[in-house]
VOPAGU-2260 file (C-alpha; in pm, 1 decimal, decimal comma):
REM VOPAGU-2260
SITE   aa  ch    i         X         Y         Z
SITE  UNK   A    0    -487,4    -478,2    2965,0
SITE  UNK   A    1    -459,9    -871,0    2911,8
SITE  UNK   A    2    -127,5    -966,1    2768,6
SITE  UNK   A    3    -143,7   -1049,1    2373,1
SITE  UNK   A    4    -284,0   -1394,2    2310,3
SITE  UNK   A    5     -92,4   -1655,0    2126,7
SITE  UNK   A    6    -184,8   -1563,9    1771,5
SITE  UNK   A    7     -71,9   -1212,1    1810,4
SITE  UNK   A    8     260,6   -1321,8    1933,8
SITE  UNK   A    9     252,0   -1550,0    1668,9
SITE  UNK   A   10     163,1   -1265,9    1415,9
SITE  UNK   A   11     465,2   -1080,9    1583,7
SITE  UNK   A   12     721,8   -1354,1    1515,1
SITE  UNK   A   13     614,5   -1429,3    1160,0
SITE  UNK   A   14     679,9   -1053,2    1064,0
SITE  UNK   A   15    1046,4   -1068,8    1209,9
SITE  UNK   A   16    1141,3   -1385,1    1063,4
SITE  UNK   A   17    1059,3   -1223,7     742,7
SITE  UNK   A   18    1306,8    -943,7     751,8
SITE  UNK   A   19    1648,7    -927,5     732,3
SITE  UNK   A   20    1706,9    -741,8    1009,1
SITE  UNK   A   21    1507,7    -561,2    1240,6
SITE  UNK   A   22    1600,8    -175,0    1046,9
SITE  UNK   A   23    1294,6    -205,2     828,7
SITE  UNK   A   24    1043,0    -230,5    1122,2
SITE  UNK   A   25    1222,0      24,2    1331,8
SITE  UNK   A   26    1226,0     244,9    1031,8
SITE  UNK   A   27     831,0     217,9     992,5
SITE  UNK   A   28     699,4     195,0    1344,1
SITE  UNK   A   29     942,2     552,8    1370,3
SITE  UNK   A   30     749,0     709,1    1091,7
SITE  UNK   A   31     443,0     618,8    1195,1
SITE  UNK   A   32     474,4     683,2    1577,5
SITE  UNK   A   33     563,1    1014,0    1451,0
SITE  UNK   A   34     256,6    1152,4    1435,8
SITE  UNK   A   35     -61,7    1178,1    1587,7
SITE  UNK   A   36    -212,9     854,9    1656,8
SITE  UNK   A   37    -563,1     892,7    1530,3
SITE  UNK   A   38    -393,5     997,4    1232,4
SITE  UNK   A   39    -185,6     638,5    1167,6
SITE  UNK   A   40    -440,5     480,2     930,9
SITE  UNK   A   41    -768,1     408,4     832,6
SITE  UNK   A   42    -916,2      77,8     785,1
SITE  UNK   A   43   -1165,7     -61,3     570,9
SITE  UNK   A   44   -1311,2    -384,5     603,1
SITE  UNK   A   45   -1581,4    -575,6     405,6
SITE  UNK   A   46   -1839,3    -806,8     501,0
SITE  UNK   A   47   -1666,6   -1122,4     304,6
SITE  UNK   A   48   -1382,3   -1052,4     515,4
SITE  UNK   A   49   -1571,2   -1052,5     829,5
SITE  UNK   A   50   -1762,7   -1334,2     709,7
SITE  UNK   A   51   -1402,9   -1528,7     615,9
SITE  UNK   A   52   -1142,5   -1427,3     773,3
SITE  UNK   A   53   -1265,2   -1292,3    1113,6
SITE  UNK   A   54    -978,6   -1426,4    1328,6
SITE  UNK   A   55    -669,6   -1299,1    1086,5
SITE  UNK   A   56    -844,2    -936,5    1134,4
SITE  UNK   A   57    -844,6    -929,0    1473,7
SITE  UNK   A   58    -488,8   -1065,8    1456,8
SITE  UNK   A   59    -363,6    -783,4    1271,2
SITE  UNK   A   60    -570,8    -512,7    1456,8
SITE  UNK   A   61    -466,6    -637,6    1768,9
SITE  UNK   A   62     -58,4    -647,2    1666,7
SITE  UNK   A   63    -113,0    -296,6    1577,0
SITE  UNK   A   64    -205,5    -208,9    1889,3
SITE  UNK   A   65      33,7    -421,3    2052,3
SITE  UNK   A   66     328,8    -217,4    1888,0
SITE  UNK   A   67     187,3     132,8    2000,4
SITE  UNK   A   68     -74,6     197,2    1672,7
SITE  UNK   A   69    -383,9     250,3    1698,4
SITE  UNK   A   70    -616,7     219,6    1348,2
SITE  UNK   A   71    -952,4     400,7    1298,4
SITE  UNK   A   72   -1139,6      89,3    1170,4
SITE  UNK   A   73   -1480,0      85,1     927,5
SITE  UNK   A   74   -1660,8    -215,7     901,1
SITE  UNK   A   75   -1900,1    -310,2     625,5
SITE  UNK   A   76   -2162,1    -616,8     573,8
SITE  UNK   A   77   -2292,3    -624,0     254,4
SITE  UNK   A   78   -2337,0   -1021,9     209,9
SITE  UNK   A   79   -2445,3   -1024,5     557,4
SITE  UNK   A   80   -2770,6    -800,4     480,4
SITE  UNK   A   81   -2824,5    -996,6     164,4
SITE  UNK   A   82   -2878,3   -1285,0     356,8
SITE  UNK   A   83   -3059,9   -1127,5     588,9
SITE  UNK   A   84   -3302,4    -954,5     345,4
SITE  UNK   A   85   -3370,5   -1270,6     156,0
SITE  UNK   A   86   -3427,6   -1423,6     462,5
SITE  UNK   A   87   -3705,1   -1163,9     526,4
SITE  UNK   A   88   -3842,7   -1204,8     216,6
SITE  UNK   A   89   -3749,2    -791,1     130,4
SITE  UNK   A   90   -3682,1    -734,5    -205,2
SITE  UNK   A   91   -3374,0    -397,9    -269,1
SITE  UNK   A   92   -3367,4    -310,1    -589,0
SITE  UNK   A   93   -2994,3     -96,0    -675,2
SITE  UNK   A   94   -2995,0     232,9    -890,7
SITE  UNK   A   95   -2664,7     356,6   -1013,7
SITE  UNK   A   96   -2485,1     102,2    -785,1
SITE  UNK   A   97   -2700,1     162,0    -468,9
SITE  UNK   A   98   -2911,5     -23,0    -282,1
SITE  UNK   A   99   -3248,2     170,9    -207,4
SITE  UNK   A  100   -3366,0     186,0     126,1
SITE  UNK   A  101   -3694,8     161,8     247,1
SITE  UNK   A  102   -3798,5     131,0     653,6
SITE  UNK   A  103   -3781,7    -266,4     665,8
SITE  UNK   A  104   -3434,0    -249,2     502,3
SITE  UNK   A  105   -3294,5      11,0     709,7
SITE  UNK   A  106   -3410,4    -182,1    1007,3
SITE  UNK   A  107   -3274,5    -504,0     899,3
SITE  UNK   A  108   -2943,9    -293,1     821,0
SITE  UNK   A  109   -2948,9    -161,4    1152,6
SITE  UNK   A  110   -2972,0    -511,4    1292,5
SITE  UNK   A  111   -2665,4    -647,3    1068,7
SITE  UNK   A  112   -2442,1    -400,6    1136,9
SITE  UNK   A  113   -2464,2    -358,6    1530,8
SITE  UNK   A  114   -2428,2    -745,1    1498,4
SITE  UNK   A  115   -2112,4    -724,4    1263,4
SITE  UNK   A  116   -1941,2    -452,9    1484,9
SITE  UNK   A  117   -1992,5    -647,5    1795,5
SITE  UNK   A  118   -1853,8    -956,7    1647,5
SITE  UNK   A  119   -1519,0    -788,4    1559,8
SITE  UNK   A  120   -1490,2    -601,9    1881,6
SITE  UNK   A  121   -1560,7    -868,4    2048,9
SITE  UNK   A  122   -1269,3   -1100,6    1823,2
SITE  UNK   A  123   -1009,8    -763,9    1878,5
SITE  UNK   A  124   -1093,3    -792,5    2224,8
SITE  UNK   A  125   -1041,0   -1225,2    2322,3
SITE  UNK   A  126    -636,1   -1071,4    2170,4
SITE  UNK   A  127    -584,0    -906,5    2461,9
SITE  UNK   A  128    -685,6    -535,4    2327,5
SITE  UNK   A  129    -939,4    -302,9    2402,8
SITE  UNK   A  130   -1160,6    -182,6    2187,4
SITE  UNK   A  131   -1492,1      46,2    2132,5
SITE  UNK   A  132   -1772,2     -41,1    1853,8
SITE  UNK   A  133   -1908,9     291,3    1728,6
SITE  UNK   A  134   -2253,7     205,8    1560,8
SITE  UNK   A  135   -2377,7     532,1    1450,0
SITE  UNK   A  136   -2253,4     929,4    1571,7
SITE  UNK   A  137   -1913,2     937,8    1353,0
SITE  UNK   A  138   -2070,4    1057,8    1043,4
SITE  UNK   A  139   -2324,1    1310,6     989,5
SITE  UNK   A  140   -2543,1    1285,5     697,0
SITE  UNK   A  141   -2824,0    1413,4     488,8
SITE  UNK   A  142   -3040,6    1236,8     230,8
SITE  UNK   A  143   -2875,3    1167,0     -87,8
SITE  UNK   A  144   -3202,8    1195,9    -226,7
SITE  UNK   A  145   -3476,5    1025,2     -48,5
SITE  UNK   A  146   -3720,5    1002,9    -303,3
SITE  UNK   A  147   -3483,9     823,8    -529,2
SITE  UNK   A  148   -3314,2     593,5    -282,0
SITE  UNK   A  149   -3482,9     612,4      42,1
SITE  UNK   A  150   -3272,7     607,3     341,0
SITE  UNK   A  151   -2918,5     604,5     185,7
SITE  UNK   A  152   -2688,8     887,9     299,5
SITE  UNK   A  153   -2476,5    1122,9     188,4
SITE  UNK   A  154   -2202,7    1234,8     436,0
SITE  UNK   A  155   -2171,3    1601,1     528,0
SITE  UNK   A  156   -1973,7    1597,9     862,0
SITE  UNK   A  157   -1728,7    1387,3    1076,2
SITE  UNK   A  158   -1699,0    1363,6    1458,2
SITE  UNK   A  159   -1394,5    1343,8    1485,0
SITE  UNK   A  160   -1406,3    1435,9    1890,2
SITE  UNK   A  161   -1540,6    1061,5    1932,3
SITE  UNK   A  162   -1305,8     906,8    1739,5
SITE  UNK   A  163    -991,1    1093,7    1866,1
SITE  UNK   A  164   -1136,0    1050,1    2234,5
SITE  UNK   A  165   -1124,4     698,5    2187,9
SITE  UNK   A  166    -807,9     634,7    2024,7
SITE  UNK   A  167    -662,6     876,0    2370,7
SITE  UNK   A  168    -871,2     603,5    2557,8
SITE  UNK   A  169    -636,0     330,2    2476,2
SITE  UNK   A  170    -919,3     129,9    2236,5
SITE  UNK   A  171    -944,5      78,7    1871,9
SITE  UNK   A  172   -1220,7     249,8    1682,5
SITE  UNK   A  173   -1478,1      13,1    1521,0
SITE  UNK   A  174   -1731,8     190,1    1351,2
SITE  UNK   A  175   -2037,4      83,9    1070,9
SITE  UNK   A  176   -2102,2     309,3     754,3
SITE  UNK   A  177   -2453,0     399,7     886,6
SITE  UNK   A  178   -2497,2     732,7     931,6
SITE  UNK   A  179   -2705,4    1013,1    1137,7
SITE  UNK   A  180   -2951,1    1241,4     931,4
SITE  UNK   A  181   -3076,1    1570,7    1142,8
SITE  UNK   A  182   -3353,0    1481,2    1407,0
SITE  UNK   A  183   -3180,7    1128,9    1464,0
SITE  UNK   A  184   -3248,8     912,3    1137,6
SITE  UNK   A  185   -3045,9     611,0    1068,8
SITE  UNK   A  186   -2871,4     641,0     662,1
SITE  UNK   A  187   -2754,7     363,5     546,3
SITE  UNK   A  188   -2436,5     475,6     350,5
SITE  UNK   A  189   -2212,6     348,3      80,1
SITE  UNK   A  190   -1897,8     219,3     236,5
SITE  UNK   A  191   -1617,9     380,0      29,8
SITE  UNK   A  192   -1851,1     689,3      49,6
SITE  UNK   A  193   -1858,0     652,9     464,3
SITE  UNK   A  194   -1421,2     574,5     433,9
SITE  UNK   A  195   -1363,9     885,4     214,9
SITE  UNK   A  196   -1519,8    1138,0     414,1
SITE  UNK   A  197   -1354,2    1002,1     726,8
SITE  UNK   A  198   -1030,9     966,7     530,7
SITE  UNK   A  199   -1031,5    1349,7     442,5
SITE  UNK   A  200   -1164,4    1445,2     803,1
SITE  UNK   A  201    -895,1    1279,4     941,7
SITE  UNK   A  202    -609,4    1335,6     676,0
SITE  UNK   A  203    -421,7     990,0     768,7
SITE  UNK   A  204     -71,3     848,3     697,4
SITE  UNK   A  205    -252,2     551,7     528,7
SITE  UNK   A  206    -553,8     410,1     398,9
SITE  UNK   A  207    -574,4      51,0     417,1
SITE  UNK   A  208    -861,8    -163,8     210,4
SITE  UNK   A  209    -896,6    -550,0     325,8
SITE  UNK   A  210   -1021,6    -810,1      44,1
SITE  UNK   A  211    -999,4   -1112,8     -53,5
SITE  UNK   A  212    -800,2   -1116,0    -339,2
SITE  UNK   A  213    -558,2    -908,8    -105,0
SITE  UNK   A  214    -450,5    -653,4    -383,1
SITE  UNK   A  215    -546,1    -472,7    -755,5
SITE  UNK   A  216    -475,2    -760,7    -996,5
SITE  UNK   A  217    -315,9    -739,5   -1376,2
SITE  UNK   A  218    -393,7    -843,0   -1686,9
SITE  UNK   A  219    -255,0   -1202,0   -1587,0
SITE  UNK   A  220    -506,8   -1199,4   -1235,0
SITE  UNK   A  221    -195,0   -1140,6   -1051,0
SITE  UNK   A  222    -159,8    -862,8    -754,3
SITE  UNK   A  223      21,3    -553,3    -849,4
SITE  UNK   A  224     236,9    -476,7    -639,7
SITE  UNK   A  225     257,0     -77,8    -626,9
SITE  UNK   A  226      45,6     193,1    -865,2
SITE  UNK   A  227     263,8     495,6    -891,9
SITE  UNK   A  228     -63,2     722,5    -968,9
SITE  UNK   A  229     190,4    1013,0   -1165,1
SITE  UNK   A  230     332,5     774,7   -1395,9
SITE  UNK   A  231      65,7     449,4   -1423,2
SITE  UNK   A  232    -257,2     625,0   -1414,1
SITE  UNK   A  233    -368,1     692,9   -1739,6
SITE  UNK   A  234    -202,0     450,2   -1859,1
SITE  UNK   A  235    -420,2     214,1   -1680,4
SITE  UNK   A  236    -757,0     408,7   -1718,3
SITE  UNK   A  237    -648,7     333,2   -2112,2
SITE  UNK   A  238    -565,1     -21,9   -2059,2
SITE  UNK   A  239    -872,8    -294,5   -2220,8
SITE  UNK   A  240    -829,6    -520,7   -1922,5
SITE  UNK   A  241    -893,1    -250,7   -1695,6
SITE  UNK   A  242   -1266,0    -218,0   -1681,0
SITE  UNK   A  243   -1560,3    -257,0   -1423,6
SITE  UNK   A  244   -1489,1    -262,2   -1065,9
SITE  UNK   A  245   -1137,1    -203,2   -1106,4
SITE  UNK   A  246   -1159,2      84,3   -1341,8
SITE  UNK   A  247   -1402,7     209,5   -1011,2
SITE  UNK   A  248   -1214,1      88,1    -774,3
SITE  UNK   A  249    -898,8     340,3    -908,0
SITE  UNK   A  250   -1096,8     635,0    -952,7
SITE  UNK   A  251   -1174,7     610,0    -603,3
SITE  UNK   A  252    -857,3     577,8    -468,9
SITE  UNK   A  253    -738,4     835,4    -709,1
SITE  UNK   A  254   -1054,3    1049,8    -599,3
SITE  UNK   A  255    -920,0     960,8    -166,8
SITE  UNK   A  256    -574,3    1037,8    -277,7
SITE  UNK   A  257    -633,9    1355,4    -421,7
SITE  UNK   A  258    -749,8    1476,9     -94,4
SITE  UNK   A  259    -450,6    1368,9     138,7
SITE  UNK   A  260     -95,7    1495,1     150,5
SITE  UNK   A  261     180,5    1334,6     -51,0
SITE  UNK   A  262     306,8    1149,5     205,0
SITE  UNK   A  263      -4,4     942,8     194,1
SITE  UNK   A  264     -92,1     606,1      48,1
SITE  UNK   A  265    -347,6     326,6     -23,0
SITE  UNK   A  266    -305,1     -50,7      59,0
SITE  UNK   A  267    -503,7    -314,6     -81,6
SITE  UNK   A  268    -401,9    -609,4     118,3
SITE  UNK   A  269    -592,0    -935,6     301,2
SITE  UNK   A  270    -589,4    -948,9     705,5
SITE  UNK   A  271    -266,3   -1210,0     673,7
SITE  UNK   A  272     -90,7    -977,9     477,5
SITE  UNK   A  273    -150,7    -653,7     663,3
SITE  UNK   A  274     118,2    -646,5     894,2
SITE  UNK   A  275     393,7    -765,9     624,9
SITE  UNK   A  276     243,1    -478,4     374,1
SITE  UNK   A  277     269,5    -174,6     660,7
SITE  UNK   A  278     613,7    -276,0     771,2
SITE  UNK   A  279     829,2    -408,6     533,7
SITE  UNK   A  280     980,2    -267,5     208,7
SITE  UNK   A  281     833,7    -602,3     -14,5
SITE  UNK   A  282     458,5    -548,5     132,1
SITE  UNK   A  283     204,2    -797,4      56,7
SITE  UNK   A  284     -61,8    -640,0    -200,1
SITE  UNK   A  285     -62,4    -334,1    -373,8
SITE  UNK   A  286      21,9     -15,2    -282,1
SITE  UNK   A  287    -112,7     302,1    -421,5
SITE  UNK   A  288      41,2     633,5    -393,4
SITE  UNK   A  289      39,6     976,7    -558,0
SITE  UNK   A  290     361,5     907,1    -675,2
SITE  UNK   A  291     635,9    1137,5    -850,0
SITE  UNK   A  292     655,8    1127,8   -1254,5
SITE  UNK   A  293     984,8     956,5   -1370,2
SITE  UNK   A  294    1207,1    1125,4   -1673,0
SITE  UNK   A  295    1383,0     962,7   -1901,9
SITE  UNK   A  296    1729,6    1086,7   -2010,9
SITE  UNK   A  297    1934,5     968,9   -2265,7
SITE  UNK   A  298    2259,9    1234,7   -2205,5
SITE  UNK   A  299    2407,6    1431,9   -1871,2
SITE  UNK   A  300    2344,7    1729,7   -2019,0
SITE  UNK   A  301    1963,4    1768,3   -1866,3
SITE  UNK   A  302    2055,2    1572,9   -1535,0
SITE  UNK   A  303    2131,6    1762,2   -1223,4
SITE  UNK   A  304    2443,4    1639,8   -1165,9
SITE  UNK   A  305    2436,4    1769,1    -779,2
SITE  UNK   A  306    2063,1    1598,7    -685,1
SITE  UNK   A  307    2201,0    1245,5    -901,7
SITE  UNK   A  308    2542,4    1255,9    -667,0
SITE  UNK   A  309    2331,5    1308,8    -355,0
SITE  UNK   A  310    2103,8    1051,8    -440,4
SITE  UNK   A  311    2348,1     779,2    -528,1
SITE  UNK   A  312    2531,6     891,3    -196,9
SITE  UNK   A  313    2243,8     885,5      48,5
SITE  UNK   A  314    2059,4     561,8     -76,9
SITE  UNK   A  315    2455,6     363,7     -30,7
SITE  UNK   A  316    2541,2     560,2     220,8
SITE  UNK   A  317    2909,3     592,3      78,4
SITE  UNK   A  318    3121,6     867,4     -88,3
SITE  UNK   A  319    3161,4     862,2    -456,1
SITE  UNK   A  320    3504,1     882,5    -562,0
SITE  UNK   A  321    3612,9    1151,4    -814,2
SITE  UNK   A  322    3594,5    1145,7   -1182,9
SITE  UNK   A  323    3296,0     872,7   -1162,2
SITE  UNK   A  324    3016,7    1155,2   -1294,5
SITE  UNK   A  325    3312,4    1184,6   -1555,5
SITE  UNK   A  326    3367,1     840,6   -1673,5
SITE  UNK   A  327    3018,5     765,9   -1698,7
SITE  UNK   A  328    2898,5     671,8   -2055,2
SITE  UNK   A  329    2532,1     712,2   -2030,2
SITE  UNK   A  330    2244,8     481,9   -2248,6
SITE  UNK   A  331    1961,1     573,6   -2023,0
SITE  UNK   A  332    1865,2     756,5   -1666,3
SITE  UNK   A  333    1559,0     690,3   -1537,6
SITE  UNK   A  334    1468,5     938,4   -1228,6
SITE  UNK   A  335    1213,6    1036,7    -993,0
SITE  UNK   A  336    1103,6    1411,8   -1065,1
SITE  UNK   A  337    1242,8    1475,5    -687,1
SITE  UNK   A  338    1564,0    1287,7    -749,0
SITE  UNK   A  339    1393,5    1043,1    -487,1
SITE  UNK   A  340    1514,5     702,8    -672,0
SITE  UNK   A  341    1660,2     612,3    -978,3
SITE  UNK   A  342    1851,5     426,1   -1272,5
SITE  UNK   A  343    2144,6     510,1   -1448,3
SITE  UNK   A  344    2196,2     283,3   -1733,1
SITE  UNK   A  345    2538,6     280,9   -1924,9
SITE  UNK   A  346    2707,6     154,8   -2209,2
SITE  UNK   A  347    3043,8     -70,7   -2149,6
SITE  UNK   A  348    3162,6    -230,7   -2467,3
SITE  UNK   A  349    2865,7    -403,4   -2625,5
SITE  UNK   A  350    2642,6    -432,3   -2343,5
SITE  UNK   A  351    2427,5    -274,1   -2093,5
SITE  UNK   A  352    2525,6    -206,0   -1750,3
SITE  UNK   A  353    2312,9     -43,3   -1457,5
SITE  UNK   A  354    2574,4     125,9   -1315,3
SITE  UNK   A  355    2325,7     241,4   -1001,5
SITE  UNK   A  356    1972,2     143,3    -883,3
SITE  UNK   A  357    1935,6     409,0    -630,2
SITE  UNK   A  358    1662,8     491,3    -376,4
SITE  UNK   A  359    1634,5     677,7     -80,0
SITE  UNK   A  360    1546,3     537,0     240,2
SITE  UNK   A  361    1223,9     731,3     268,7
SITE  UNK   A  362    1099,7     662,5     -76,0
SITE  UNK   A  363    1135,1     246,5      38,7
SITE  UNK   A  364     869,0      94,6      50,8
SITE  UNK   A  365     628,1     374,1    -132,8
SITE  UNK   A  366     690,0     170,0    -519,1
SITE  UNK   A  367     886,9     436,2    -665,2
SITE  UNK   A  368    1179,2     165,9    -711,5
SITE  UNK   A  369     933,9     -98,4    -860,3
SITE  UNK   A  370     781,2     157,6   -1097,6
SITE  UNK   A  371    1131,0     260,0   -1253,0
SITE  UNK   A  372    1246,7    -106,0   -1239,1
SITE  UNK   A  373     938,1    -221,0   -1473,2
SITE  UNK   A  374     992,8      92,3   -1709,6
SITE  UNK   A  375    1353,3      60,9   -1742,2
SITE  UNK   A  376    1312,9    -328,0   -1774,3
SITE  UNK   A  377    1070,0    -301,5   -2018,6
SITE  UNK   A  378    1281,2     -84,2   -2270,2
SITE  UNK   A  379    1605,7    -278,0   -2220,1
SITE  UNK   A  380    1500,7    -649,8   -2241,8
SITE  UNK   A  381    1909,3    -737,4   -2177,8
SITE  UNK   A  382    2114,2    -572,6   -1936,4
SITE  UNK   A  383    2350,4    -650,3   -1631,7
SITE  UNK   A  384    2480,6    -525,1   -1319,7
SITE  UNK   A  385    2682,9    -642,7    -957,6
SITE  UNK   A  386    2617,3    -571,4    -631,3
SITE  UNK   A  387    2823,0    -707,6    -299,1
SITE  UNK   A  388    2707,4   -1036,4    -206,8
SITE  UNK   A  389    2615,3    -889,7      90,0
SITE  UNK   A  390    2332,3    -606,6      23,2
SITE  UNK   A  391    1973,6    -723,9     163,5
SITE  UNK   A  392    1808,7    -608,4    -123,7
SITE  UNK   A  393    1995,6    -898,6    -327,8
SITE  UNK   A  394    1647,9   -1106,7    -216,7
SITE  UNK   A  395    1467,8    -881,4    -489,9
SITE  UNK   A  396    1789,7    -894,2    -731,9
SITE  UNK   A  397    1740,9   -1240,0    -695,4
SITE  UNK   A  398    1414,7   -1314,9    -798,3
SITE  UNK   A  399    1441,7   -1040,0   -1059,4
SITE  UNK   A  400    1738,9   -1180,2   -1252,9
SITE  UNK   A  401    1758,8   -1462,4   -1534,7
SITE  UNK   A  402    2093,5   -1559,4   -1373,3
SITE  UNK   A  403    2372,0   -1466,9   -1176,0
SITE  UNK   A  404    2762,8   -1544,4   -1081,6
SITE  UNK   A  405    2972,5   -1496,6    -756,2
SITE  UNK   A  406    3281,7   -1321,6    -792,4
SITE  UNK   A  407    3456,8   -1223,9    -490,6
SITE  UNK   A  408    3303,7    -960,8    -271,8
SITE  UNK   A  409    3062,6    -924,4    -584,8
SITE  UNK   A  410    2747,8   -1118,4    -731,4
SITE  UNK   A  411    2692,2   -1033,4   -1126,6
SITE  UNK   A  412    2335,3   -1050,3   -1209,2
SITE  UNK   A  413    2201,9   -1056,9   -1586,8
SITE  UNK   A  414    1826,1   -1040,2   -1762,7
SITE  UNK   A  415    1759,7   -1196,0   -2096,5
SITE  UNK   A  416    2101,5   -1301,0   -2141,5
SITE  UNK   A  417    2103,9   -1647,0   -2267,4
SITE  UNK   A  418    2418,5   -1703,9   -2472,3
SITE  UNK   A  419    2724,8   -1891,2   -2248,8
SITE  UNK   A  420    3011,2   -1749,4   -2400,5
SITE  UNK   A  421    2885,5   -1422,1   -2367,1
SITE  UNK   A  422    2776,2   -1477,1   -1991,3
SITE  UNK   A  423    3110,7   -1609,2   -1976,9
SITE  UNK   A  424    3322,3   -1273,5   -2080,8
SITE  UNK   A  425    3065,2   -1044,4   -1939,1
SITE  UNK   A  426    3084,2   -1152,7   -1594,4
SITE  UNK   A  427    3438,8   -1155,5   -1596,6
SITE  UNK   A  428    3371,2    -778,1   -1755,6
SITE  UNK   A  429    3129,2    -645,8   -1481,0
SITE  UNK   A  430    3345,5    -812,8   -1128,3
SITE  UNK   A  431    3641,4    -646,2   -1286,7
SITE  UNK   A  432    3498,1    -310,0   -1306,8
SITE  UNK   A  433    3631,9     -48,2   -1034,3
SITE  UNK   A  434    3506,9      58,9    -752,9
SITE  UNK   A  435    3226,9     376,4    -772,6
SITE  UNK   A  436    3289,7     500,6    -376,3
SITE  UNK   A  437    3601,2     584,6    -199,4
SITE  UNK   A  438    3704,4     304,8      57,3
């Protein structure tokens, strides 16, 4: 194999100069070279992004590879066949979302697609990686119902022998959504369709959707930057600004998610932001997971005091010392249902302190942590809380807090405090407090 070309290496050096250190990306490339490798990921591309940003995909794909892992990659080309049926003067009308089929769009499908897969194979391969366009075999299909929609299919059976066969090769999978009817018709099938039946055939680590707007957006048209599906779910479905191709787009994932293990999870990132989103706690885009529900507790009483110790222990990596269970004066705990991550909130004099944000290093990077942080932000508008001047997850603190004071080995952060005298006496307040773990 060629060595990488300059924009991987590129690609390569931009990722590390984003870190802090290099723990995140050994943390990530260990979980995912832990299992098979035509189980890493799945991912989905769309015509735009083909159209647009043809060079950043191969980029990513071929870093992948570079570091030892190997995607199973589905290709669309919807605007592509637009073009080309307008060109051709072949008029699709769409029922229910679909486009029906006749012969001359099948064959002008056909056309597109082996065009759009050897365009990318051919941009994966100019990086210096091998890879294998797959324009039809993968999926087995049937009519969905041909006298309705023509020749769009309904997937009933994967391959996976091909695909796995490949991916032992040494190449990347590229494959179209078309798929293979009995006797050898072409189906021309609907691309999250095609991506959730070789999703569930394939059970993988992670699903990974490529758009433009590289991620689900908010009210405010800004990316979200994790969905915990137990806790934000209905919540969302019963949102007003959630409607139309969002409100789809969820019950999709939710519909792909239901189908893979926990340990699974959706990305919806842009070809730039690929690499930053699979290996580094921040991401770039949203990611979508299962997710655990988080209780809220207002005493001890309910809390397992064991599972909270452990967790505070393991996420710091530090003993607690005794009596601190004791001395704590709780206002609010907000935890994972696994005791995975979480926030103990307390009272000290007339303010609110978060005493811990805790979260284990496998539940980094899954949005567990951001989806307590916005519920336990949201019900206390002001509250403080220190942490040593040198933890790498100050970056977040950071950008999180409406201020914050170095004292010491320790940097006070606040939110929604905006009276001086009382930043004054609470910082002094907070830096003075004692130590929770044994030296």
């Amino acid at each position: 194999m060629t060595a990488p070309s300059l924009s991987t290496r590129q690609t390569i050096v931009q990722l590390l100069s984003n870190m802090q250190d290099g723990k995140e990306i050994r943390n990530y490339l260990q979980r995912f070279s832990s299992i098979d490798q035509s189980r890493f990921a799945v991912i989905k591309i769309g015509g735009a992004i083909l159209q647009e940003q043809l060079q950043e995909t191969a980029d990513a794909l071929a870093f992948l590879h570079t570091v030892g892992l190997t995607p199973i990659v589905i290709h669309g080309g919807g605007p592509q066949l637009d073009a080309v049926l307008k060109e051709r003067g072949i008029e699709t009308p769409k029922i229910d979302g679909l486009r029906v089929t006749d012969a001359a769009t099948m064959d002008a499908a056909r056309d597109v697609f082996i065009g759009e897969n050897i365009k990318l194979v051919e941009a994966v391969r100019a990086e210096g990686v091998e890879a294998d366009g797959i324009v039809a075999g993968v999926i087995e299909a049937d009519y969905l119902d041909k006298a309705k929609y023509g020749f769009v299919g309904e997937p009933t059976n994967i391959r996976l022998g091909m695909l796995t066969s490949i991916v032992k090769s040494g190449a990347v999978p590229i494959m179209t959504c078309l798929g293979i009817a009995p006797g050898g018709q072409l189906l021309n099938i609907n691309g999250d369709s095609a991506t959730r039946a070789v999703v569930a055939a394939l059970q993988p680590l992670k699903v990974v959707f490529l758009t433009g707007t590289g991620g689900l957006l908010d009210r405010h048209k800004r990316p979200m930057h994790s969905i915990n599906l137990a806790s934000d779910y209905d919540k969302l479905m019963k949102a007003d600004w959630v409607a139309g191709g969002m409100r789809l787009k969820l019950q999709e994932i939710k519909k792909l998610l239901d189908a893979l293990p926990l340990t699974s999870s959706v990305s919806i990132t842009t070809p730039k932001g690929l690499v930053r989103e699979l290996f580094t706690h921040g991401g770039s885009g949203t990611l979508i997971r299962q997710g655990e529900a988080i209780r809220t507790f207002t005493s001890k009483t309910r809390l397992d005091r064991d599972k909270a110790e452990a967790l505070v222990e393991t996420a710091f990596g530090r003993k607690l010392r005794r009596g601190w269970w004791e001395n704590l004066d709780i206002h609010q705990v907000f935890m994972s249902e696994k005791y995975r991550a979480g926030a103990i909130l307390t009272k000290i004099d007339d303010f609110v302190y978060l005493d811990k944000f805790a979260v284990t290093e496998e539940a980094r990077g899954e949005g567990l942590s951001r989806t307590i942080w916005r519920q336990f932000t949201k019900q206390n508008p002001v509250f403080w809380w220190r942490s040593r001047t040198v933890n790498n997850f100050n970056a977040f603190y950071n950008d999180a807090a409406t201020g914050s004071v170095k004292r010491g080995p320790w940097t006070v952060y606040w939110i929604g405090e905006t009276d001086f005298a009382r930043i004054a006496r609470i910082v002094d307040r907070v830096a003075a407090l004692p130590a929770s773990f044994e030296d």
